[in-house]
C-alpha positions in Angstrom: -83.5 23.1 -38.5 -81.6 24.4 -35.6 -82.6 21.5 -33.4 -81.4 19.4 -36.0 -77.7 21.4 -35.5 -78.2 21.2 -32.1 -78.8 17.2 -31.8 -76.3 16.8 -34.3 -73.6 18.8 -32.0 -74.4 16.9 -29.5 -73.9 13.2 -30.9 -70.5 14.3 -32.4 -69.6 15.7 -28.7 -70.8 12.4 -27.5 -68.4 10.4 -30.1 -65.2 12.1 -29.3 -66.0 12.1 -25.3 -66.2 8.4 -25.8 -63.3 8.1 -28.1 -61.1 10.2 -25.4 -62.9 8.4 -22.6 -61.5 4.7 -24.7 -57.9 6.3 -25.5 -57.2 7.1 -22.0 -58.4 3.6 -21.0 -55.9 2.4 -23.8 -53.2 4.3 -22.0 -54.2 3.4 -18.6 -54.0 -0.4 -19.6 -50.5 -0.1 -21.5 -49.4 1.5 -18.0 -50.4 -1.1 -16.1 -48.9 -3.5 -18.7 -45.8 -1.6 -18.8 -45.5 -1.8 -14.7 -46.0 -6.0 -15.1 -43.2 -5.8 -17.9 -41.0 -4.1 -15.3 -41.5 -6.9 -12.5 -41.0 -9.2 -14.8 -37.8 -7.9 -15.6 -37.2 -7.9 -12.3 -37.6 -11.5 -11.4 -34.9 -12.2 -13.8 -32.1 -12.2 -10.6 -34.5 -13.7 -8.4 -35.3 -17.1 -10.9 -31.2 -17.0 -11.6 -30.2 -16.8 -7.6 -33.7 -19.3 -6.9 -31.7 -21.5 -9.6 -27.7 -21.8 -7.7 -26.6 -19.8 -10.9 -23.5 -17.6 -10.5 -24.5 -14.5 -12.7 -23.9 -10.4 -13.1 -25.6 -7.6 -14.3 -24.5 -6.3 -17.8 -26.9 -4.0 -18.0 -30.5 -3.0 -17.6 -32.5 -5.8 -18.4 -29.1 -8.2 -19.6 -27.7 -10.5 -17.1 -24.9 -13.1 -17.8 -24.1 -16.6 -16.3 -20.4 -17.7 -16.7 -20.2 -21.2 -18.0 -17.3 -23.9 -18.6 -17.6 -26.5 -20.9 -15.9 -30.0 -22.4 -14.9 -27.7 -26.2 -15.1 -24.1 -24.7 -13.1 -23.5 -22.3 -15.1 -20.0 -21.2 -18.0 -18.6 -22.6 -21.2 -16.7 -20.9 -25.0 -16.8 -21.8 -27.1 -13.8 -21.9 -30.5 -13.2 -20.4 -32.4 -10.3 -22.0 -36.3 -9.4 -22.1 -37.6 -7.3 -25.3 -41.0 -6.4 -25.5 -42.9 -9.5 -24.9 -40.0 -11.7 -25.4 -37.1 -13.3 -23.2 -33.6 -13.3 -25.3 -31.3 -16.2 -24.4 -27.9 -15.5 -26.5 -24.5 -16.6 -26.7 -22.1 -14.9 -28.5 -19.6 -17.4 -30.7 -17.2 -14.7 -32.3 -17.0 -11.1 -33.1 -18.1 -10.9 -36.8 -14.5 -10.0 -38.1 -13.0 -13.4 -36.7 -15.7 -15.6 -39.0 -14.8 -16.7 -42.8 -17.6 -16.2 -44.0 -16.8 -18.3 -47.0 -16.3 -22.2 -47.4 -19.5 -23.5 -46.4 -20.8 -21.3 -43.3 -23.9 -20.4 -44.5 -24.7 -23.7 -45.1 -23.4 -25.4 -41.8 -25.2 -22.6 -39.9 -28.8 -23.9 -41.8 -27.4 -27.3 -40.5 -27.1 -26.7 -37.3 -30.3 -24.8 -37.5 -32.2 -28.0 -37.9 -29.9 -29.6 -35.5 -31.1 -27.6 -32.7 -34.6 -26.9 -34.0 -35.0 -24.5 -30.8 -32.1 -22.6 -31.1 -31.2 -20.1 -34.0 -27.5 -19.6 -35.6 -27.4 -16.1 -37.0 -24.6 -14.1 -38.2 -25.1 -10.5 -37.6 -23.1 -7.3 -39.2 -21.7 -7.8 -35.4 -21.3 -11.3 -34.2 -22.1 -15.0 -34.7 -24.2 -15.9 -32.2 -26.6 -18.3 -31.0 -30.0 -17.3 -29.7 -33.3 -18.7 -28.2 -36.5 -16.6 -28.2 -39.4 -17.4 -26.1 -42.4 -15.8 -24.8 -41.6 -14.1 -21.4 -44.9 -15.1 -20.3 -44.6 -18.9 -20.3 -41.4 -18.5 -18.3 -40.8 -19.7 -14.7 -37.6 -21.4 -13.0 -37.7 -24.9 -14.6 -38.3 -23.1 -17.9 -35.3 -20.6 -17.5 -33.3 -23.2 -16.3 -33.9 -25.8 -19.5 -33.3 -22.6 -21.8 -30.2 -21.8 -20.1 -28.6 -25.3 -19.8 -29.8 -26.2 -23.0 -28.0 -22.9 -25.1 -24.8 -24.0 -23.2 -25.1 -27.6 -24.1 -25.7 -26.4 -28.0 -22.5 -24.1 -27.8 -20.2 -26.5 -26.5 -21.5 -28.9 -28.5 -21.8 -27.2 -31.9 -18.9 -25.1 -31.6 -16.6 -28.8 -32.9 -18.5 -28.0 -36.1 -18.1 -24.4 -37.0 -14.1 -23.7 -35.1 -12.9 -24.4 -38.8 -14.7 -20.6 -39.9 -13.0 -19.4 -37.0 -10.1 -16.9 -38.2 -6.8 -16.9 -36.1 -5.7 -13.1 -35.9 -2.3 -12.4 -37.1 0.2 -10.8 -34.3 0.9 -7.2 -35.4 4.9 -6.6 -36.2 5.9 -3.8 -34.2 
């Protein structure tokens, strides 16, 4: 009976030295993931300077290239990596400056399937525009289409949404 106790003992010991043994593999692994992530992040300047494109640091992890187009006269796009993904945003308006009635809703599902690749979305914050793509598959040519393409859609789209566009009021003194 006691050998019994005594093999027993031992196979439970056995599991959780193997279940430790796996979980510190887990977190050895997610280390060395989280060390790739962090080059990765890092060869966000290095694509943007490889590419001729003017840009500056917002913050960690956000970088912003200026842009000029034919319908907006300034506007910058945003660089960003999350997680797994690489954020390409440009923000429209501040949330307060958007009528939010007459037809927005709809003309942003519009230009969703307009632009099948990039989203419209109306946050609590902002209208914005945004592309989201897996950081994995990118490389220069890549950034470069995503970048040119979310200034092309801004300066393009932007003739069809102005109209929601509220013009602030001067404040009397």
């Amino acid at each position: 009976m006691q050998s019994k106790r005594l093999i027993l003992s031992a196979i439970i010991i056995l599991f959780f030295a193997h279940s430790f043994e796996a979980h510190l593999q887990q977190d050895s692994a997610k280390q060395d993931e989280a060390k790739q992530d962090e080059a990765k992040v890092d060869e966000i300047p290095l694509l943007l300077q490889k590419l001729g494109y003017s840009f500056n640091k917002v913050a960690d992890k956000v970088y912003e290239v200026p842009f000029t187009g034919k319908n907006v006269k300034n506007f910058n796009v945003r660089i960003t990596y999350g997680g797994d993904v690489l954020l390409v945003v440009c923000k429209l308006a501040d949330r307060r400056e958007v009528n939010t009635r007459g037809g927005l809703a709809l003309k942003l599902i519009e230009l969703n399937n307009d632009y099948d690749f990039v989203k419209f979305a109306l946050s609590k914050d902002a209208l914005y525009t945004r592309i989201d793509i897996h950081k994995r598959l990118i490389d220069a040519d890549e950034l470069k289409f995503l970048i040119d393409a979310m200034a092309h859609v801004v300066d393009e789209s932007i003739l069809s949404i102005k109209r929601f566009f509220v013009v602030a009021k001067p404040k009397r003194g």
